[in-house]
C-alpha positions as CSV (number, residue, x, y, z in Angstrom):
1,X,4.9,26.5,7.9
2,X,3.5,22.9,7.4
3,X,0.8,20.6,8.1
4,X,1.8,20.2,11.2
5,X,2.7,23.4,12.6
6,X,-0.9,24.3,10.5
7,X,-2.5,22.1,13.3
8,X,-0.7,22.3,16.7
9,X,-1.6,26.4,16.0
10,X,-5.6,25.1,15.9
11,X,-5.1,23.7,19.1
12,X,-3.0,25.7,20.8
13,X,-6.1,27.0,22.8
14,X,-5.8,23.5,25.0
15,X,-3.6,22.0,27.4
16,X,-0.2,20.0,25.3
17,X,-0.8,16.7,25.5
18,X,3.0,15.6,26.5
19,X,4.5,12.5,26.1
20,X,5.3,11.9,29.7
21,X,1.6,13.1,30.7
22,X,-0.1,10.2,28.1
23,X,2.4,7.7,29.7
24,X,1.0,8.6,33.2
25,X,-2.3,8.5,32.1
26,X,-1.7,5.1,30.2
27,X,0.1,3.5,33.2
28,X,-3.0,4.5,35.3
29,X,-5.2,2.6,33.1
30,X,-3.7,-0.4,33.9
31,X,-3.3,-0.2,38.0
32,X,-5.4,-2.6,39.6
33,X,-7.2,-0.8,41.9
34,X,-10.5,0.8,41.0
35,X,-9.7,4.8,40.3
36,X,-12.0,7.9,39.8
37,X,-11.3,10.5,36.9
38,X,-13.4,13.6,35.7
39,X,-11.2,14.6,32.8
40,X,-12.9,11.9,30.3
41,X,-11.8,12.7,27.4
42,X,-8.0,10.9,29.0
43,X,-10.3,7.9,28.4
44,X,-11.6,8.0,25.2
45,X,-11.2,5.1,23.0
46,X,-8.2,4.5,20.9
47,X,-9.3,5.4,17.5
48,X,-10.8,8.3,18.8
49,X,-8.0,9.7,20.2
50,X,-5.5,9.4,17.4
51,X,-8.4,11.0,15.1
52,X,-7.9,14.0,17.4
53,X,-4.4,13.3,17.8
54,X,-4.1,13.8,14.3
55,X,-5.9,16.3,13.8
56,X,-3.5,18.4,16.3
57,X,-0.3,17.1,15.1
58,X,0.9,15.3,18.6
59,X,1.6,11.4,19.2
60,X,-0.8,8.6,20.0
61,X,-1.2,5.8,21.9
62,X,-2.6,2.7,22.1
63,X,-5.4,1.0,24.1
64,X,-6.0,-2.2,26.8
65,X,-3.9,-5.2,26.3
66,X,-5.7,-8.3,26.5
67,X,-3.8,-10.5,24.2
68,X,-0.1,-9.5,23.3
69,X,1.2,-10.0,19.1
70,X,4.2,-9.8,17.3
71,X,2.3,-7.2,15.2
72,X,-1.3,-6.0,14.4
73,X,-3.6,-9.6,12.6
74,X,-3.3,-10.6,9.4
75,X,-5.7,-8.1,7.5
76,X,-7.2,-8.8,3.4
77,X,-4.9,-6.2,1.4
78,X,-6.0,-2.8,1.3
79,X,-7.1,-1.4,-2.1
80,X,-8.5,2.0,-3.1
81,X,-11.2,1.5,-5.9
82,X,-13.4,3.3,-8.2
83,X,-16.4,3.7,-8.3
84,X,-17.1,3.6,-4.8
85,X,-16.9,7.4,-4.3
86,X,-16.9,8.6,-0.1
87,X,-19.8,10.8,-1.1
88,X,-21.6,7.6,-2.3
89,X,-20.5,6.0,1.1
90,X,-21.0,8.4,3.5
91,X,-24.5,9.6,1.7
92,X,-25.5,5.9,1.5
93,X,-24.6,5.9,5.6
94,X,-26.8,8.7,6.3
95,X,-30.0,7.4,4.7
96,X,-29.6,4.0,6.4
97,X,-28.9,5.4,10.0
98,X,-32.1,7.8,9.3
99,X,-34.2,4.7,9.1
100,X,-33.6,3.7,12.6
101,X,-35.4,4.7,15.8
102,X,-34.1,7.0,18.2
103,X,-34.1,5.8,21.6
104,X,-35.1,7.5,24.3
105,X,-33.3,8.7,27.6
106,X,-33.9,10.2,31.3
107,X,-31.4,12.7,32.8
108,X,-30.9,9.7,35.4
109,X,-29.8,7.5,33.6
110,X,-26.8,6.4,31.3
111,X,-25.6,5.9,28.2
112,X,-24.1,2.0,27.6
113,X,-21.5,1.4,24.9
114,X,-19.6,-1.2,24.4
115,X,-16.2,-1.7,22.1
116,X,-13.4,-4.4,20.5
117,X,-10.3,-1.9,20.6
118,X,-7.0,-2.3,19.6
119,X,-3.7,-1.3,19.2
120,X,-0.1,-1.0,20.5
121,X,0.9,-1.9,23.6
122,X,2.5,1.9,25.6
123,X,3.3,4.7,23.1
124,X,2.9,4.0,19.5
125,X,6.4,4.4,18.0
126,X,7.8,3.0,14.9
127,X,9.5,0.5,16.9
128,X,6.6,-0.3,18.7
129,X,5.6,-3.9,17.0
130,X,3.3,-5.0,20.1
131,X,-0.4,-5.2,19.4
132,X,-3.1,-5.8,21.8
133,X,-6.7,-6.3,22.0
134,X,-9.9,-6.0,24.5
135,X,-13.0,-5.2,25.3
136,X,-14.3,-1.5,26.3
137,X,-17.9,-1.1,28.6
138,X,-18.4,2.3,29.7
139,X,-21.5,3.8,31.1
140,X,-22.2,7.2,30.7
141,X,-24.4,9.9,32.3
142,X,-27.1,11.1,30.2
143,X,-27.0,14.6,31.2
144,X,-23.7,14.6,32.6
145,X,-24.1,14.9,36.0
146,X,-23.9,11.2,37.6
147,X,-21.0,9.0,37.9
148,X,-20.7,6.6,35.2
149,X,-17.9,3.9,34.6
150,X,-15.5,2.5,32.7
151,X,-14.7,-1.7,32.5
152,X,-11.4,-2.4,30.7
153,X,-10.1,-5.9,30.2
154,X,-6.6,-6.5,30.8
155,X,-4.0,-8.7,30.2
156,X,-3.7,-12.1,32.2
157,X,-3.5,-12.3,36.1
158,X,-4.1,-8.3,36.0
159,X,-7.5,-8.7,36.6
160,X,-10.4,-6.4,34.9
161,X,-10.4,-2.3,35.9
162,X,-12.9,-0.9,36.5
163,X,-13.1,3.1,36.9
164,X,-15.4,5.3,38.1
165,X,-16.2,8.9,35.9
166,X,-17.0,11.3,38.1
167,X,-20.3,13.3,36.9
168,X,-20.5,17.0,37.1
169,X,-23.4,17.4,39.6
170,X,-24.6,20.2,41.5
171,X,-21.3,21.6,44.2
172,X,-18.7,19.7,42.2
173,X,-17.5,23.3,40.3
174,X,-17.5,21.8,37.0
175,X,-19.9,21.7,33.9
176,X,-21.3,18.6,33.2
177,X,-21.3,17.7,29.5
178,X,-24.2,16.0,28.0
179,X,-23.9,12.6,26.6
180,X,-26.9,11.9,25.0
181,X,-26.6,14.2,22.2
182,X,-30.5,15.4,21.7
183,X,-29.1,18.7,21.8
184,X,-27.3,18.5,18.3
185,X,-29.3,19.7,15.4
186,X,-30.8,17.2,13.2
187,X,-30.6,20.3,10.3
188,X,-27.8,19.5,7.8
189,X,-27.1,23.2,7.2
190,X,-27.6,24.2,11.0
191,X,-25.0,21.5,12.1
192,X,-22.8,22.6,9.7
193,X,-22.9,25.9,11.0
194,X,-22.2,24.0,14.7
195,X,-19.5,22.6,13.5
196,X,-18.0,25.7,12.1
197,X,-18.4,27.2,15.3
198,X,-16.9,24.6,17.4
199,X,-13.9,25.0,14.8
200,X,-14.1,28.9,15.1
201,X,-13.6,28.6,18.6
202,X,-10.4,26.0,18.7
203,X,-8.7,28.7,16.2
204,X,-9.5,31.5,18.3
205,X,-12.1,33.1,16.4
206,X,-9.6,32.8,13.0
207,X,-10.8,31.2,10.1
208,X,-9.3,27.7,9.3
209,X,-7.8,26.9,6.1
210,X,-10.0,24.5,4.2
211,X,-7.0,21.6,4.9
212,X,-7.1,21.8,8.9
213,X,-11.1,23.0,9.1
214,X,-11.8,19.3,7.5
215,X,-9.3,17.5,9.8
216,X,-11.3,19.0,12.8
217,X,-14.6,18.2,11.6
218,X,-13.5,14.7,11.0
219,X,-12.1,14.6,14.4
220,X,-15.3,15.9,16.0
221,X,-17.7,13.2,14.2
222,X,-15.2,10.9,15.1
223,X,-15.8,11.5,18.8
224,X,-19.3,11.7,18.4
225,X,-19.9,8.8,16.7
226,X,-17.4,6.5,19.2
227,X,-19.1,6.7,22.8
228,X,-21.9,8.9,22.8
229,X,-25.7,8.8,21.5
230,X,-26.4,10.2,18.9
231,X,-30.0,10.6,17.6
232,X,-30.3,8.9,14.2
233,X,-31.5,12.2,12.4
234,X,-28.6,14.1,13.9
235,X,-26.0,11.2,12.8
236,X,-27.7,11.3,9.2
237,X,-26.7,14.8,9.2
238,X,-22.8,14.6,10.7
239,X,-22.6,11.6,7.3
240,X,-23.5,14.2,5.2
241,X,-21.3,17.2,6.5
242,X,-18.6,14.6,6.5
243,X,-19.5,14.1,2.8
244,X,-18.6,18.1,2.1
245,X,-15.4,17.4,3.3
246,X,-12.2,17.7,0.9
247,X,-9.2,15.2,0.5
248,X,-11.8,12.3,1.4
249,X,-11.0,8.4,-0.2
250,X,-12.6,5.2,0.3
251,X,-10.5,1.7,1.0
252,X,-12.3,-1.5,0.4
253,X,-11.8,-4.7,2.6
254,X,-10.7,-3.4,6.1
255,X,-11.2,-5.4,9.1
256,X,-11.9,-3.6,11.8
257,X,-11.1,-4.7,15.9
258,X,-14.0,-7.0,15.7
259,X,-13.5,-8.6,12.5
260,X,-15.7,-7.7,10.2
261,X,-15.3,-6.5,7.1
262,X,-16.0,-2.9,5.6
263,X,-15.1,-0.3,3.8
264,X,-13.7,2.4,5.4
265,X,-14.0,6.7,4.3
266,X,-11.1,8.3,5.7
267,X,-8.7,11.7,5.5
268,X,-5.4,12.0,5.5
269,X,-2.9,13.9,7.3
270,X,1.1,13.8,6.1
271,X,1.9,10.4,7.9
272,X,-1.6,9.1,8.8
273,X,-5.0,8.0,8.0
274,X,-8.2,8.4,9.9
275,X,-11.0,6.3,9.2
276,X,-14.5,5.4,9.7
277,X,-15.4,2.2,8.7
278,X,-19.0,0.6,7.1
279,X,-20.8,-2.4,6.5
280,X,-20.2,-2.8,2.8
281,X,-23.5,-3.7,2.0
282,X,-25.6,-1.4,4.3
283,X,-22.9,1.3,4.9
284,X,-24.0,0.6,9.1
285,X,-21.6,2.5,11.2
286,X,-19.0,-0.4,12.5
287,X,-16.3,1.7,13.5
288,X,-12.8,3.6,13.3
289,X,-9.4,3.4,13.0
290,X,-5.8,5.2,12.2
291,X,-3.6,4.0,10.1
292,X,0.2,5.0,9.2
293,X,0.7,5.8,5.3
294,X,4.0,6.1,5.0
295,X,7.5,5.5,7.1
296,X,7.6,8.4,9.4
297,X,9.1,9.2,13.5
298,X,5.1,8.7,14.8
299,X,4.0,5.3,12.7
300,X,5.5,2.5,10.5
301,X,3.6,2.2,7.0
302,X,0.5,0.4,7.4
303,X,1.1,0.3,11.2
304,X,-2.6,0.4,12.9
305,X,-2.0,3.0,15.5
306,X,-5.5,2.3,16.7
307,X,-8.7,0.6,16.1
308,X,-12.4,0.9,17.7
309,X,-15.2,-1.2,16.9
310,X,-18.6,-0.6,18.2
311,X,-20.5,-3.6,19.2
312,X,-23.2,-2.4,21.2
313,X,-25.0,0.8,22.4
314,X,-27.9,1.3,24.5
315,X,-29.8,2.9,27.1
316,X,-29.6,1.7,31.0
317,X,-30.8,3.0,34.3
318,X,-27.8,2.6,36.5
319,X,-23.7,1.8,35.7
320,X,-22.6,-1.7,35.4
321,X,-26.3,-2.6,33.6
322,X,-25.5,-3.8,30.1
323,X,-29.3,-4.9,29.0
């Protein structure tokens, strides 16, 4: 048994994410006509997605078009250096995000993010050489419960989409799921344990080996820390659980989809690289993005497979409001 087959058995819990289902769901993003969906996580951002996609061994794809490439931009080389250790990074990450104030939210109103992503045009294959870029507004209910939405520019003469999220409120026969995450503990060791549980329950109840529990966890925070809010004490504490995590290395001089450059702490699986990416002088969260390491049938070497970079995020009382 490999890697792989190590992973698709930690998710085997969840529906198989098929190639021919991702192309629907792809195709769909780009109709012109304004769509609902309650099934979110179909929409999460690139980067997120292939973390999780790599995480449970399947394919991934890429984001919005809004300017077609030969290839992903020109980027400054990647290099890993010493002594810039990911427990210095990540540690250095969590004391500056503890600084900040939390804001504060009612169950009426949304969460506003808003994101530069990138990444291959359709499916990313090794033959895929398109690359695309645009920009990603998407309101979400605090509690859950009220339809948020979903702006995503497009290419040219396609106009902008614009989707509505269905919320979970009361009749609808679903759960709604919190996105304003003041229900997290702030606790290091208690959001540990949270995050051993939601890994528990994706193996069934089985203990993960070391390898695959640390590909989940870093395909958790990923999630969490790409279109959500997350209290600054509680995202102090996911920077240093990530810190615990094994197999972790740092690359200097990354650009991420909006340009700037960071340094990036990131985890490996055996074609790939997740990463989160800093401010290299005040380890501020700027973003995420995968990465191919090697010639493989998912990625090219050095192929971005996806990038997300978090421009803004804030607190508004109705969808549509970005200030």
């Amino acid at each position: 048994m490999n890697d792989l087959d190590e992973l698709r058995g930690l998710r085997a819990d969840l529906t198989p994410a098929d190639p021919a289902a991702l192309a629907r769901a792809r195709a769909a993003m780009f109709h012109p006509r304004p769509r609902r969906v309650r099934r979110r996580w179909l929409l999460l951002p690139a980067a997120a997605t292939a973390a999780l996609a790599l995480v449970a061994g399947v394919g991934v794809w890429g984001g919005g078009p809004d300017r077609p490439a030969a290839g992903p931009p020109p980027r400054t080389q990647d290099r890993i250096e010493d002594p810039l250790t990911p427990d210095l990074v990540l540690r250095g990450a969590a004391t500056r995000v503890a600084q900040e104030q939390p804001l504060a939210a009612r169950n009426d109103q949304f969460v506003y993010v808003e994101s530069a992503v990138g990444g291959p045009e359709g499916m990313v294959t090794p033959a895929n050489t398109t690359f695309v870029r645009s920009t990603r507004k998407i309101w979400l209910s605090v509690d859950g419960t009220r339809d948020g939405l979903l702006i995503g520019k497009v290419v040219p003469g396609r106009g902008e989409e614009r989707i509505t999220l269905d919320g979970c409120g009361d009749g609808k026969g679903c759960t709604p799921i919190r996105n304003f995450h003041d229900n997290l503990p702030s606790d290091v060791a208690a959001l540990q344990a949270w995050f051993d549980q939601q890994i528990a329950a994706r193996n069934k109840g089985a203990v993960a080996k070391e390898k695959v529990a640390d590909r989940y966890a870093w395909a958790i925070a990923s999630a969490l820390l790409g279109e959500a809010y997350v209290p600054p004490a509680t995202r102090a504490a996911i920077f240093t659980v990530l810190s615990r995590t094994t197999g972790l290395s740092v690359v200097r001089d990354v650009v991420d989809a909006a340009g700037r450059t960071g340094v990036s702490v990131g985890i490996t699986s055996e074609y790939a690289r997740s990463e989160i990416i800093f401010d290299p002088s005040t380890y501020q969260y700027l973003g995420q993005r995968v990465v191919g390491l090697e010639d493989s049938q998912f990625l090219r070497k050095g192929q971005v497979a996806s990038e997300s970079a978090q421009l803004k995020i804030a607190i508004v009382d109705r969808p549509g409001q970005i200030a």
